[in-house]
N, C-alpha and C positions, 0 to 999 in steps of 0.2 A: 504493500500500500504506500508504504513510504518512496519507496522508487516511483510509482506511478506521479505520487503528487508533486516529484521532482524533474520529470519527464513531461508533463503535459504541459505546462507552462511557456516549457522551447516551443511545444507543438502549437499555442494558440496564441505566442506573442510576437512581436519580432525578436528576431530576425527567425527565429523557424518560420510564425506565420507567412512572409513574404516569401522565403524559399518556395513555401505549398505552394501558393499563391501565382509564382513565378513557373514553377515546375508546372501549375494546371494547365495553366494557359500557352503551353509550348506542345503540354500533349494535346492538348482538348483546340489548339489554331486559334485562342482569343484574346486577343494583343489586350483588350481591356483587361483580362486578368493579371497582364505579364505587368501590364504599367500600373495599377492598383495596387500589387507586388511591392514594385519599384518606388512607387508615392509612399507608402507606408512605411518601407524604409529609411526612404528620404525624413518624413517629419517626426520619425521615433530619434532619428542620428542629429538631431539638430539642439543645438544647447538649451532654445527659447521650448521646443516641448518640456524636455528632460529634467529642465528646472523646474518647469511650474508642474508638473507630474509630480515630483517630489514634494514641491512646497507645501501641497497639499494636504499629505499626508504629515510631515514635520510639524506643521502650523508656523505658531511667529518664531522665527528662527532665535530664539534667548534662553540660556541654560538657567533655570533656577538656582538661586545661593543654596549650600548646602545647610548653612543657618538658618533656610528658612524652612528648612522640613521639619515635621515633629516627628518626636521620637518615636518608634516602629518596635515591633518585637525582635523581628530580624529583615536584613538587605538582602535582596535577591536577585542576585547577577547574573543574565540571560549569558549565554555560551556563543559560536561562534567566532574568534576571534584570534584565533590560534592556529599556525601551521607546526604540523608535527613533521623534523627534517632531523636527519641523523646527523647526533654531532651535536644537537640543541637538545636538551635532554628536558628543558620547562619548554620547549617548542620555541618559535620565532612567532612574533606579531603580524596578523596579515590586516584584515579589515574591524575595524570596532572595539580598539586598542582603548577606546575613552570609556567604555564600560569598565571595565578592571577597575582602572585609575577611579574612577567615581565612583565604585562601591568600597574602594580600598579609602578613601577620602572621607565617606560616609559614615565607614564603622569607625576612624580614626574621629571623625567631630560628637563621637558617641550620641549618635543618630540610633543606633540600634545596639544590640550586646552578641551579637552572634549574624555574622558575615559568609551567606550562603551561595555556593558555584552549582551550574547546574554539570552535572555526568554525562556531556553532551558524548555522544560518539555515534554515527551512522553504521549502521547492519552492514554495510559492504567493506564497513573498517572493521573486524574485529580485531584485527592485533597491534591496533591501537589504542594507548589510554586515554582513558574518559578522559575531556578535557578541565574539567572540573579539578583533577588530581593535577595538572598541572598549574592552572591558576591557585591553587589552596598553599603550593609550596612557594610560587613566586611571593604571593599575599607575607606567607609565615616571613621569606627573606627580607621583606620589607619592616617589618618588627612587628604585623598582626599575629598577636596570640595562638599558638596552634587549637588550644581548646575555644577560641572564636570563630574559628571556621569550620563549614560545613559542609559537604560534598552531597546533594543529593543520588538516585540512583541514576541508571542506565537511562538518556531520554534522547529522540534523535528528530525532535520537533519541539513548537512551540505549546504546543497541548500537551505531550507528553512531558515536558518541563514541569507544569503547571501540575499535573497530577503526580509526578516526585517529590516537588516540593512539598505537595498537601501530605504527600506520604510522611514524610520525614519532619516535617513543622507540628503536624496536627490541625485539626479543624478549627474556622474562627480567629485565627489569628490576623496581626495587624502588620504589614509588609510595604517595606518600600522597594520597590520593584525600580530595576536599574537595565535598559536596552536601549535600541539606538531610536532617534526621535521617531525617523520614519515609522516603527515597528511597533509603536509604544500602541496604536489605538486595538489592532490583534490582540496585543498581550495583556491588556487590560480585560477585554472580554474573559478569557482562558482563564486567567488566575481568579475575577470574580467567580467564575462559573465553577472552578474550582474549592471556592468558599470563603476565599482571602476579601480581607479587606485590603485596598491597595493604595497606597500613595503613590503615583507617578515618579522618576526622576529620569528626564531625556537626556541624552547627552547622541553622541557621532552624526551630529548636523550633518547631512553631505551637499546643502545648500548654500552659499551667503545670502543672507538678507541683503543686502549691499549691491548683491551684480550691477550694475546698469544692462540695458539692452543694446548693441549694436550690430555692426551689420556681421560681425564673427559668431553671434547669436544665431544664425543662419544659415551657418556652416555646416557641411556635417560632421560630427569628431564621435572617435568611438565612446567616448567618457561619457557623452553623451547620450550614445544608446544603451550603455548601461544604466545610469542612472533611470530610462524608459523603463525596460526588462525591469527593473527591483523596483520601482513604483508602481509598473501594470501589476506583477506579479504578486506584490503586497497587496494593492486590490482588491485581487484574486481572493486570498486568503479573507481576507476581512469579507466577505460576501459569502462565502464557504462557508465559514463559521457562525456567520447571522443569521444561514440557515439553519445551520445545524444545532444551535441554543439556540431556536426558539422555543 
């Protein structure tokens, strides 16, 4: 299941969607498909979409103080973030590096008494360690208390996060949930629906508030199309799920 809902998103966003798109219309002789292909790719690859696709989901791009949170029972660190490379034995930092650092910042302004990593690791990795175990040692090297941090179990999504956590915290509890802006309105659903009361904390903008528009805004750049792909694809997700709690 997990592969699938990793797999269809290529399939129904760009740039797979334009490949189909492009590929129909070469079998099937109808250039409108081939150039509807083409345009789609063109306006997913262009900065002015890719931005405000994101923005959307981030909202006003400004991190909250960490003084301004009230105190929580425990901080709860969405996973993600971590490349596991031999030779780097806590792994190397890839995307969403500002999670760590804000939940580590978090439990340091005693915001909460116990600083929880989710046991991220995908079924097609097992001989890899949960990533949780590696965030928990980098945490302790920083001078967080080994008996302050927490490891939930085995979870290779954002719901299953949600229901490790519940596992391991208990029901009713009071959490300050720490992932990347974009991601933050999914993860809020999951962990209520999980039982949690939740305090937000966003942090890994991947917008500025700031940009201006110009005519590079226009261009096509692959940064660009990614930021499209993780904006549609979040979406996605958030639509998935406001079906499925109802």
């Amino acid at each position: 299941m997990l592969m699938l809902y990793k797999i269809l998103p290529f399939l129904l966003l760009p740039p797979g969607l334009s490949i189909l798109l492009v590929t129909a219309g070469m079998v099937l002789h109808r250039r409108w498909l081939v150039w509807m292909g083409i345009g789609l790719l063109w306006l997913m690859s262009i900065p002015v979409a890719g931005d405000g696709l994101m923005r959307v989901l981030e909202g006003p791009g400004r991190r909250v103080a960490v003084s301004s949170i009230a105190p929580a029972e425990a901080i709860v660190v969405l996973g993600g973030m971590t490349l596991q490379i031999p030779g780097a034995p806590s792994g190397e930092w890839g995307d969403a590096a500002d999670r760590f650092e804000a939940g580590v910042d978090l439990f340091r302004a005693g915001r909460a008494p116990l600083l929880v990593f989710t046991g991220g690791r995908r079924p097609w990795r097992e001989n890899f360690e949960p990533e949780g175990e590696l965030l928990r040692r980098r945490a302790v090297l920083l001078g967080v208390p080994a008996d302050g941090v927490r490891v939930t179990g085995i979870a290779g999504n954002t719901a299953e996060e949600a229901r490790a956590a519940a596992r391991l915290l208990g029901p009713n509890k009071r959490i300050i949930l720490v992932t990347s802006a974009f991601h933050m309105t999914r993860s809020l659903r999951l962990f209520r629906s999980a039982g949690f009361t939740v305090v937000p904390f966003r942090v890994d903008y991947r917008v500025q508030p700031s940009a201006r528009t110009t005519i590079l805004s226009f261009i096509p750049d692959p940064e660009a199309l990614q930021l499209s792909f993780t904006a549609l694809r979040e979406m996605m997700g958030i639509a998935w799920y406001r079906v499925l709690l109802l």
